[in-house]
C-alpha positions, 0 to 999 in steps of 0.5 A: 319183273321188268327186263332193263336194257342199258342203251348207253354204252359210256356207262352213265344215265343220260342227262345224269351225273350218276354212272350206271352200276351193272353187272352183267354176268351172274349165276343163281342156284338154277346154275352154279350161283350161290343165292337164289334168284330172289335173294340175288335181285335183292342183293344187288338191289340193296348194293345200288346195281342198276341193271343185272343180267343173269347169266345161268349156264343152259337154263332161263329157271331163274327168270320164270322163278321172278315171274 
């Protein structure tokens, strides 16, 4: 899976109308979360989220996990 980096800090794609939809602090069950890694990127996915940080307490599990 592909790291997303939002570059603009106005919260809008460049050249775009649409704002960015982020969220930038979230835990799966690597942590303290509730869904797993691939349930969470699909989630946020099926809400329209932009870019998504995972934010797991002392662990990068979920990152291997998406592979």
């Amino acid at each position: 899976m592909p790291v997303t980096i939002c570059q603009s800090n106005t919260g809008y794609n460049r050249g775009m109308t649409n704002p960015l939809i982020y969220d930038l602090h979230c835990h799966t069950t690597c942590s303290d979360g509730s869904l797993s890694p691939t349930e969470l990127v699909n989630r946020a996915a099926e809400q329209g989220v932009d870019v998504l940080a995972i934010t797991d307490h002392d662990t990068t599990n979920a990152y291997e996990q998406l592979g």
